[in-house]
N, C-alpha and C positions, 0 to 999 in steps of 0.2 A: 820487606813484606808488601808494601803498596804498590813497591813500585810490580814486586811480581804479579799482584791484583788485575793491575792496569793493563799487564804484559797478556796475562793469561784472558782478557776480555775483550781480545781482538778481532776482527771478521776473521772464520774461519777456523778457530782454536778451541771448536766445543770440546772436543775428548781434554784437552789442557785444562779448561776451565774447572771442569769438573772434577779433572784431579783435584785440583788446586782444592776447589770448596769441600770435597772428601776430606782432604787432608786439614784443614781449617778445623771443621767439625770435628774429625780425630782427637785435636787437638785441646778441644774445648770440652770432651767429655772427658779427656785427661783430669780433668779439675783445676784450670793454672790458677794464681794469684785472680783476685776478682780486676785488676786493673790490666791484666793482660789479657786476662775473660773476654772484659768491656773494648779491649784494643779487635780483640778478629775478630768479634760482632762486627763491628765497624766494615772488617775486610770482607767478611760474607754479605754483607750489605751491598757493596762494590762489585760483585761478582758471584753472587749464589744467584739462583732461581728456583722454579716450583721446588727442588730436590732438597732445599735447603728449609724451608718453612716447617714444617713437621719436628725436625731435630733440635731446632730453634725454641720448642712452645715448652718445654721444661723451664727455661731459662728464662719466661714472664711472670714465676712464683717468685723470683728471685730480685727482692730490693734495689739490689745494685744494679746488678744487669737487665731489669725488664727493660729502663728506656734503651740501650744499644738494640735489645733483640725486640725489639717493641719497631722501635724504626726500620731495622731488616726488614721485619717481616712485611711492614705497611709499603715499604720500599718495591719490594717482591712482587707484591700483589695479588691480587686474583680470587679466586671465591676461598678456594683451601684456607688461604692468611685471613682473609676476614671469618671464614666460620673456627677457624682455631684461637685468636684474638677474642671472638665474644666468649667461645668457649671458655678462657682462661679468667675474663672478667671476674665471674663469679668466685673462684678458689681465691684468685692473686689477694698479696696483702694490700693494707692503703696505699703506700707511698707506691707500688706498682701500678695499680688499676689509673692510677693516673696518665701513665706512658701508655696505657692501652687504651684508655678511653679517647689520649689523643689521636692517637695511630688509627683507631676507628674513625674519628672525623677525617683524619686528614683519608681515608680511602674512599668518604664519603661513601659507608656501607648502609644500606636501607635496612639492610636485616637488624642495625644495632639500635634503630630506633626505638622498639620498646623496653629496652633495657636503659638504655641513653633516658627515656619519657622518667621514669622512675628514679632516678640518679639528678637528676635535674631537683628534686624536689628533695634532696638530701639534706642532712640537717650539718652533715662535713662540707663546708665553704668550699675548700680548693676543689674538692667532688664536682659540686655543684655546676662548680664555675666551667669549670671543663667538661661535663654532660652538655652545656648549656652552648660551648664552642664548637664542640662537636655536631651537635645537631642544627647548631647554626651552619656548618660546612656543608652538613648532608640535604640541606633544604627539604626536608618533607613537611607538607602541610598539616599533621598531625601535631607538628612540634608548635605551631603558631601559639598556642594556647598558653604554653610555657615562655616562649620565650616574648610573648605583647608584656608580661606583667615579671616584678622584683619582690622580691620578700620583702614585710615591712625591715624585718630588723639587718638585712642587707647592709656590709659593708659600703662604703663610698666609694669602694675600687669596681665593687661587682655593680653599683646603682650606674655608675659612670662607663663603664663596658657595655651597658643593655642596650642602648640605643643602636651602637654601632653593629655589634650582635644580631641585632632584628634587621639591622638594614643588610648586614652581610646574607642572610637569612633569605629574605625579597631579591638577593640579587642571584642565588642560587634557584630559586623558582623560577626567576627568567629566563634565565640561562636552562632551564628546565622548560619553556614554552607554558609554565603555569600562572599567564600575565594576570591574570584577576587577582589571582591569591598576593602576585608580587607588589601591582598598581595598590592593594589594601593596605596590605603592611608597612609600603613606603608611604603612603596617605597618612597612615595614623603617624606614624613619629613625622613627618610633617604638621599637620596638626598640632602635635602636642609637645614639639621643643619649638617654642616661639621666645623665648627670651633672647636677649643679647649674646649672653654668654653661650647659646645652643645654637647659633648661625651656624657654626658650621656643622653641623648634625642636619636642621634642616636645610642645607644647600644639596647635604651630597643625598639625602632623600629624594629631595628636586631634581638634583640629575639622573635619577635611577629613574622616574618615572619618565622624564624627556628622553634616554636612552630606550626604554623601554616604548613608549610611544611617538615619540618622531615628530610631526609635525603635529598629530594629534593633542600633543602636551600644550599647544600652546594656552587655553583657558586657565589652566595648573598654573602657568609662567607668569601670565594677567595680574593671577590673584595674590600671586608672591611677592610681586613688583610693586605691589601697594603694602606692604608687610613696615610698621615702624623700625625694625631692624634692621640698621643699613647692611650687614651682612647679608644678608638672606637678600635683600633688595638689589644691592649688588649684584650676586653669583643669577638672581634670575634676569636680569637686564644682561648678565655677560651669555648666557646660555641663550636670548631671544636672538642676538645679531646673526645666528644664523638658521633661526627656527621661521615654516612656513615662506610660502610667496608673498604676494602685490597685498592680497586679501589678507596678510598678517599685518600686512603695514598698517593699512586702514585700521585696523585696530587698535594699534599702536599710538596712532593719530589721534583717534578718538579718547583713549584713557590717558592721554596725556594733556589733551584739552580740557579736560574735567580736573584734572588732578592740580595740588598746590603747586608753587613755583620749585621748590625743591624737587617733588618725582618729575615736575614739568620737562626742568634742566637736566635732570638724568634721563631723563626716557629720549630729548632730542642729541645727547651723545649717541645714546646706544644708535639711534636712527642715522646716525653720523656714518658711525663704525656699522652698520648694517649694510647701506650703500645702494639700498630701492629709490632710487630717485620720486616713486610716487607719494615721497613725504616731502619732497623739497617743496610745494607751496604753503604746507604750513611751519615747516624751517622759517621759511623766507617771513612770514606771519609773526614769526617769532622773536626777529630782529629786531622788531617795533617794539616788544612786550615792553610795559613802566619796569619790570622786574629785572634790575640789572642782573643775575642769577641765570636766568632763562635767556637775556642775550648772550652772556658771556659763556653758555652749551651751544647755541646758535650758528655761531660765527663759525667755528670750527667744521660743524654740521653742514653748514651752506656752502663752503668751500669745498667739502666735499662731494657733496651730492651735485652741485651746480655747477662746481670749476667756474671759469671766467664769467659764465653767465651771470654768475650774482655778485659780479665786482661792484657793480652801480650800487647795491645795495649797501654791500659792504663800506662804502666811498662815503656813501649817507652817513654812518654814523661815526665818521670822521669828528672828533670835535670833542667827544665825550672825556670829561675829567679823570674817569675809575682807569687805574694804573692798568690791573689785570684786563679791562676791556681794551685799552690801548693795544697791550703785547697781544692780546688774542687776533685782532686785526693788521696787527703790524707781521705775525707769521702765516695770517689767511695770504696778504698779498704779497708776501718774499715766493709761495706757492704759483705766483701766477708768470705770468709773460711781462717782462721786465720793457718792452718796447709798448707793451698796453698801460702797465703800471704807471711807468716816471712822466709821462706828461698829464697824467688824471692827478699825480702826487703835484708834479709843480702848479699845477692850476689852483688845486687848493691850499696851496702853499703862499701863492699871489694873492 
């Protein structure tokens, strides 16, 4: 039977196919076993179109079968499936409207949003939860209101979903060109997962907004960058090495002049891995720091922005005790010109 699916949905085999799904639907109003039911859903799926959706919407009253004929029909598409889909909402039993409330997000139907608004505020959980996926899928700005806030008495499963929901949410409004509504949405759960344990909720916020705004995000990335969370701290120093020109760098320079020896030494990797040379004088600034931390981001740094230029530097801080400042120096000049290197090594070797 699949394979005849597959057979009959070839370029050029319309009058074929259409047998085929004729014969499928035949087949299904026969009344077979509900597991054989559930099997040529599957195949109309495969190989129906508009002619198949209609015949199909009986079969979303029906427990067993709504998800097979739930996903046909979402599969299908088109205005028909989405207006027969909301239509059956309302009749179908619970464990149904489930398959259909999915099938509505996954078509990302506009029209199911006021019914979706409603159902969202359900006092049946699995409802809820899937009204709330739903219209997280369909991104309309109407839904914001629902889905910024949790019930108090919210399961852990649905508290712990919402983040990601609202951000999936912000990421369909962009993709919609509705950047304010998305830059908001992404702000607030930025904002307001700043714990350890929520890095990664606010990183992928933080990149929806740098996707979203480009080089414009960099203020966003600044402010992140100083975040006690090294997660979050992390993901927005790995997202700057390639955000903005000359005039980001400066910036970079400057917040990392102000900043403790910790963001100091992160911020002159990223400047490393960034690769604007118009940081390498306070790279090179940096190599002096008392803070063995901040030399030992440096070295790396200066190597790369500066190549052989800041051997002399490097050669400086020959002598130093700290194991790891050793090997960090000892792979800055395995990088460099082996005829520059061995006689600046035997010199100071003598």
């Amino acid at each position: 039977m699949n394979g005849l699916a597959v057979y009959a949905t070839r370029v050029g085999a319309g009058p074929e196919r259409l047998l085929f799904v004729r014969a499928l639907l035949e087949a299904l109003a026969a009344g077979p076993d509900k597991e054989v039911a559930a099997f040529l859903l599957t195949q109309v799926q495969l190989a129906g179109k508009a002619e198949a959706v209609a015949p199909m919407a009986k079969y979303l009253k029906d427990e067993a079968l709504s998800g097979p004929a739930a996903a046909a029909i979402r599969t299908i598409g088109g205005d028909e499936a989405a207006r027969i889909l909301l239509k059956a909402l309302d009749a179908a039993p619970p464990a149904a409207r489930l398959s259909i409330v999915d099938a509505l997000g996954g078509m990302r139907s506009p029209g199911a949003v006021k019914k979706l608004l409603a159902l969202a505020e359900s006092g049946d959980e699995p409802l809820r939860r899937a009204a709330r996926s739903a219209l997280a899928d369909i991104g309309d700005p109407a839904a914001a209101p629902a889905l910024s806030k949790v019930p108090i008495d919210a399961s852990y499963a649905e508290r712990t979903e919402a983040p990601s929901l609202y951000l999936r949410f912000a990421r369909r409004l962009a993709e919609a060109g509705k950047t304010a509504e998305a830059l908001a949405a992404a702000r607030s759960v930025l904002g307001s997962y700043t714990g350890p344990a929520e890095s990664q909720v606010a990183s992928e916020a933080l990149a929806l907004v740098v996707s979203t705004l480009a080089d414009k995000a960099v203020p966003d990335v600044l402010c992140a960058a100083g975040s006690p969370v090294p997660g979050l701290r992390g993901a927005a120093l790995e997202l700057a090495t390639s955000l903005g020109g000359k005039e980001t760098t400066t910036r970079w320079v400057e917040k990392a002049a102000a900043s403790e020896p910790g963001l100091r030494a992160a911020i002159l990797s990223m400047l490393g891995r960034r690769g604007d040379a118009t940081a390498l004088p306070f790279v090179r600034e940096s190599l002096r720091s008392p803070d063995g931390v901040v030399r030992l981001a440096a070295i790396p740094a200066a190597a790369r922005l500066g190549g052989e230029s800041v051997m002399p530097d490097l050669l400086g801080l020959i002598g130093k005790e700290d194991e790891r400042e050793v090997g960090a120096l000892k792979t800055a000049l395995l990088g460099f010109n082996g005829r520059r290197v061995v006689p600046e090594a035997l010199r100071l070797l003598d």
